[in-house]
C-alpha positions in Angstrom: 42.2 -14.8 65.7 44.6 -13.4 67.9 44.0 -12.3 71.6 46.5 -9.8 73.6 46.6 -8.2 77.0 48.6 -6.0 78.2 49.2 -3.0 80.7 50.5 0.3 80.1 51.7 3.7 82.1 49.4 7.0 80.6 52.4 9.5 81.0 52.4 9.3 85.0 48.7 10.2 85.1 48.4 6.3 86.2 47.5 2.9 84.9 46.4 2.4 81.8 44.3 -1.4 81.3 43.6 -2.4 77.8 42.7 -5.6 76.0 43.1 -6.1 72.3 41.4 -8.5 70.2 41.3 -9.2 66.1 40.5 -11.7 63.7 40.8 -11.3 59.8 40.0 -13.5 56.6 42.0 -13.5 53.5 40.9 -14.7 50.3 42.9 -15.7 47.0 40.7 -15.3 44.1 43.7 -15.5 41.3 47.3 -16.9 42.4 48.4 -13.4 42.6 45.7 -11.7 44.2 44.5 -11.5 47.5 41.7 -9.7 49.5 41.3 -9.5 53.3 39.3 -8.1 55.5 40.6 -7.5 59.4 38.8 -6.4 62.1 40.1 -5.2 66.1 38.4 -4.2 69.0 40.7 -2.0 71.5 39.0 -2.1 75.4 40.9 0.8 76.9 40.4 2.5 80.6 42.4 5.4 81.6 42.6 8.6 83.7 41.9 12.0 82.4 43.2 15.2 84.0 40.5 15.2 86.1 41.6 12.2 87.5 38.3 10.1 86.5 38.2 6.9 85.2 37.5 7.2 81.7 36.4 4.2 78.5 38.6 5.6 75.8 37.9 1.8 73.7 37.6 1.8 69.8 37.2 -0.5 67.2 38.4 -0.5 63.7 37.9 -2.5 59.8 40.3 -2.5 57.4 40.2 -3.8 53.8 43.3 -4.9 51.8 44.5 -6.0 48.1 47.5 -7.5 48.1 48.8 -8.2 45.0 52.2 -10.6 44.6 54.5 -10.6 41.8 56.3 -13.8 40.9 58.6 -12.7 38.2 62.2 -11.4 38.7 61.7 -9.7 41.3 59.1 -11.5 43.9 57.4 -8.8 45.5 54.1 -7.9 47.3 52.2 -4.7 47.0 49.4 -3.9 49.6 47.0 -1.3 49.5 44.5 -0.4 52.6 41.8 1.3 53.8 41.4 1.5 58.0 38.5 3.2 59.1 38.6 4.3 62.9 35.0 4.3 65.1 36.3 6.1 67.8 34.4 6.3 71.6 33.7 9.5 72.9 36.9 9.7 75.4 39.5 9.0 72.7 41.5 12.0 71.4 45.0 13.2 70.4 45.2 16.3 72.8 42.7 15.8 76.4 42.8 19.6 76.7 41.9 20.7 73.2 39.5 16.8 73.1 41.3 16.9 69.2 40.1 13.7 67.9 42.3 11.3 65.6 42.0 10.9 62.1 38.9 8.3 61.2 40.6 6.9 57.9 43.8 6.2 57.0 44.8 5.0 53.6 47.9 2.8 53.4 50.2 1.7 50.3 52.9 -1.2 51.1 55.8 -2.7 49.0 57.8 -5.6 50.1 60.4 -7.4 48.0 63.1 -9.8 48.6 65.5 -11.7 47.1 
């Protein structure tokens, strides 16, 4: 499980407190397959035009297969799925209150050698 905070500036509106925390499993069914799941949780005050204080916090879950290749070239592919549950403060644009997008899908190669 890891644990982070940290402080950041909101584009000269004014502080910007947050605390992060996460924990995820992974599980190895066959030697070259993987599943995990990951969980975080994102604590976030901040100011809005208006000046208020505003929770902008969200949360998200994200399943993975990673699958490993041990042949001539070692490799890992990953494939996610994050889904987003967003609070009601949290958007892309404060004057248009656009919100981010809820899911994003994600596909991953790594190889080395």
């Amino acid at each position: 499980m890891a644990m982070s905070s940290y402080d950041l500036m909101a584009g000269g509106e004014g502080d910007t407190s947050s605390i992060k925390g996460g924990a995820d499993i992974t599980v190895h069914p066959l030697p070259w397959l993987g599943i995990m799941l990951r969980y975080d949780s994102v604590k976030t005050e901040g100011v809005d035009l208006g000046g208020q204080v505003v929770d902008q916090s969200f949360s998200v879950i994200t399943p993975r297969i990673i699958a490993s290749s041990h042949l001539t070239v070692p490799g890992t592919i990953y494939l996610q799925w994050s889904h987003y549950m967003y609070g009601d403060n949290v958007w892309l644009d404060e004057a248009t209150q656009m919100k981010p997008d809820e899911d994003v899908l994600k596909l991953m190669c790594e190889i080395w050698w």
